[in-house]
VOGU-3710 file (C-alpha; in Angstrom, 3 decimals, decimal comma):
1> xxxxxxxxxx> 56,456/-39,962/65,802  56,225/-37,109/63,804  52,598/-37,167/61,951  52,184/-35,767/58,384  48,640/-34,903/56,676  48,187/-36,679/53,056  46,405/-33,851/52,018  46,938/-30,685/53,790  44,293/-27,568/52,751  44,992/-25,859/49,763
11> xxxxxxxxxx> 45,230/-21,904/50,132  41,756/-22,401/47,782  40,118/-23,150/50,961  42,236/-20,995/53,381  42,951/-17,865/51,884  46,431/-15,900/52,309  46,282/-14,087/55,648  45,755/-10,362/55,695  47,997/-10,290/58,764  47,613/-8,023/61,893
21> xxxxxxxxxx> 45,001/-5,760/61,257  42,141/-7,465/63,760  40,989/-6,148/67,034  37,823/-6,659/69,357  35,361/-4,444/71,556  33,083/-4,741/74,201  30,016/-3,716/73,699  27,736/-3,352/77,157  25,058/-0,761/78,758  26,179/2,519/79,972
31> xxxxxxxxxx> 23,677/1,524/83,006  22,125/-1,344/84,663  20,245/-1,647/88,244  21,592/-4,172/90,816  20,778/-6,955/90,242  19,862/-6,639/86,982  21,655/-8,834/84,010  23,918/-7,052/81,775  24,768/-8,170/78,345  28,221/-7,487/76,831
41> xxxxxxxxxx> 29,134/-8,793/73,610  33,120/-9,151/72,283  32,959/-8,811/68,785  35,657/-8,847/66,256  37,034/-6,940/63,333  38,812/-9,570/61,964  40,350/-6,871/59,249  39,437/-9,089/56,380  40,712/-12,638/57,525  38,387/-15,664/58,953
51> xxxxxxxxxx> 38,988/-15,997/62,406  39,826/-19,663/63,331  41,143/-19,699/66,908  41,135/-16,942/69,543  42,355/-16,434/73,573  40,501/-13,832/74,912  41,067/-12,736/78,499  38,372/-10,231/80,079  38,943/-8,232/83,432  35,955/-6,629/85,323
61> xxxxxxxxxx> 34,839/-4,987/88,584  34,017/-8,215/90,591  32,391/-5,814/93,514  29,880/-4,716/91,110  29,773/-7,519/88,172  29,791/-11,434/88,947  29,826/-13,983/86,440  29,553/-17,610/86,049  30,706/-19,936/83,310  27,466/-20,840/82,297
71> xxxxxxxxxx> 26,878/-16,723/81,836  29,301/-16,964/78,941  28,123/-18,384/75,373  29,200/-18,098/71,740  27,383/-15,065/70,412  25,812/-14,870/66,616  28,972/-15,249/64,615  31,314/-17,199/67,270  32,148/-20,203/68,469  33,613/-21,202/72,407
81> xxxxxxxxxx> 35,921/-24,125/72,872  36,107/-22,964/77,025  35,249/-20,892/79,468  37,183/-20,318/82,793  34,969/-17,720/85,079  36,079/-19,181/88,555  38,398/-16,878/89,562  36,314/-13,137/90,267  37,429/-10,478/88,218  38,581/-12,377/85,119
91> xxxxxxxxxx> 37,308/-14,745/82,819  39,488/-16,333/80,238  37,762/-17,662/76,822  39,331/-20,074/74,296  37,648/-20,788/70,700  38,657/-22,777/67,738  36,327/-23,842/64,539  38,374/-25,487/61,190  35,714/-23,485/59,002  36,476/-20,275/61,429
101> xxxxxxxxxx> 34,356/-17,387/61,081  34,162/-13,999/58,887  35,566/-12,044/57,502  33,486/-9,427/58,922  34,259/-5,476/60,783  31,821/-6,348/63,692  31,365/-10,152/64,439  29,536/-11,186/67,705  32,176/-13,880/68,771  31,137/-13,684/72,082
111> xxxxxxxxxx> 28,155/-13,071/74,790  28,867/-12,822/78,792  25,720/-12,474/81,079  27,035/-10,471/84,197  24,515/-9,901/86,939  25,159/-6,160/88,387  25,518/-7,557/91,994  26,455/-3,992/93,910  26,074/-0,282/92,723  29,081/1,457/91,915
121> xxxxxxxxxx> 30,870/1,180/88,068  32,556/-1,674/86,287  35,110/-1,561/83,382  35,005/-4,465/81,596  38,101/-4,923/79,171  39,380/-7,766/76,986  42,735/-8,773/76,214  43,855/-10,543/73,168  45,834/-13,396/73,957  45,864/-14,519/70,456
131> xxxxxxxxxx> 43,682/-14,432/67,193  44,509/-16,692/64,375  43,341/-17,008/60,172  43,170/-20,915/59,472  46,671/-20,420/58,291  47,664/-19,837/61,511  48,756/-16,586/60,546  48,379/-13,515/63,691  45,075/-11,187/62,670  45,379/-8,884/65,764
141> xxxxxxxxxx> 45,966/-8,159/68,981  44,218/-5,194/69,660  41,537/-4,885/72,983  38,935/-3,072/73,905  36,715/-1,626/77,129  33,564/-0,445/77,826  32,166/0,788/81,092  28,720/0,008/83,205  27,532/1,720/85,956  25,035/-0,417/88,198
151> xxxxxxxxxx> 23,076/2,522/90,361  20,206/2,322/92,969  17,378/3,766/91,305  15,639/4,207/88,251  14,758/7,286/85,989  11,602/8,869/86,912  9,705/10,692/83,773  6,732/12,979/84,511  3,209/11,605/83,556  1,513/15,329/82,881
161> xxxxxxxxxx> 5,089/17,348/83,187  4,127/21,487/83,853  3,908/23,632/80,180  6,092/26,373/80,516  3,401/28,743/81,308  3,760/27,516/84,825  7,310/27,612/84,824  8,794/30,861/84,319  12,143/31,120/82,188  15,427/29,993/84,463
171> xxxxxxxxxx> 17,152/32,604/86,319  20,020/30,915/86,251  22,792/29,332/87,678  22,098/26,061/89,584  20,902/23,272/86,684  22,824/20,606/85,127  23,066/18,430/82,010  23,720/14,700/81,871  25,502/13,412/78,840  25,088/9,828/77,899
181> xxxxxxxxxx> 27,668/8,415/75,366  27,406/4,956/74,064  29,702/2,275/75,683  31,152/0,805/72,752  34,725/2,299/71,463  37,115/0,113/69,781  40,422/0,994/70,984  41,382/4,169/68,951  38,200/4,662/68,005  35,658/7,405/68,988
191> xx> 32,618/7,697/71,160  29,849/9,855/69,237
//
């Protein structure tokens, strides 16, 4: 039989959707050292709407990232219904809460735990499956990336490093410089 609520939810408590302007990052270390833990977060810009339900499917490097599904808990502002981490290489996530959450530009919906099991580097995207108001109404579908790179040593800093009386002015010609740029870009976004 067909089933009809007595008294459905007034748009009082769910407010019109603001329709297809969400999207989510990843938010994770440019570095980590094997066998370290690193912490990525998916949060959302839900563009103004509460987020009720979500499908999130994340892809990583599963030579250099593993994960389980215990690694993989609501963050601050989120919620998890499940968790499916059994296949290496992708994890897909599920949430729904009535009250949702947001609105908000940068809610923490999400929290995955990789351990950095190998050296080399790991993207680590998400796809939007689907993202929903409480109205059932589409806020986004918009992913995101952000890349670690699990390496074999640390940085070594100089206790007493020489003044540069001791070391004359360069000659030129055979340094380098090493940029580091956050890893967290929303898709059309930019890294400063």
């Amino acid at each position: 039989g067909t089933v009809t609520p007595t008294n459905p939810p007034s748009s009082a408590t769910n407010p019109p959707s603001q329709g297809g302007s969400g999207s989510v990052s990843v938010n994770a270390p440019g570095t980590a050292s094997p066998g370290g833990r690193v912490r990525a977060t998916l949060n959302v810009n839900s563009g103004g709407s509460v987020v009720a339900a979500y499908g999130f499917t994340v892809t990583y490097n599963s030579n250099v990232l593993s994960v389980t599904n215990a690694d993989v808990t609501a963050g601050a502002n989120g919620y998890i219904s499940a968790v499916n981490a059994t296949v290496p290489g992708t994890i897909g996530i599920t949430g729904f809460d009535v009250t949702g959450a947001g609105p908000g530009n940068n809610l923490e919906m999400v929290v995955i735990n990789f351990t950095a099991a190998n050296a080399g580097t790991a993207n680590i995207s998400v796809a939007v499956d689907n993202m929903t108001d409480p109205n059932y109404a589409n806020i986004g579908t918009t992913g995101g990336s952000a890349s670690v790179t699990v390496g074999g040593g640390g940085t070594v800093t100089p206790t007493n490093p020489p003044s540069s009386a001791t070391n004359p002015p360069s000659q030129g010609g055979s340094g380098s410089v090493s940029v580091n740029a956050p890893a967290t870009a929303s898709t059309g976004g930019r890294v400063r």
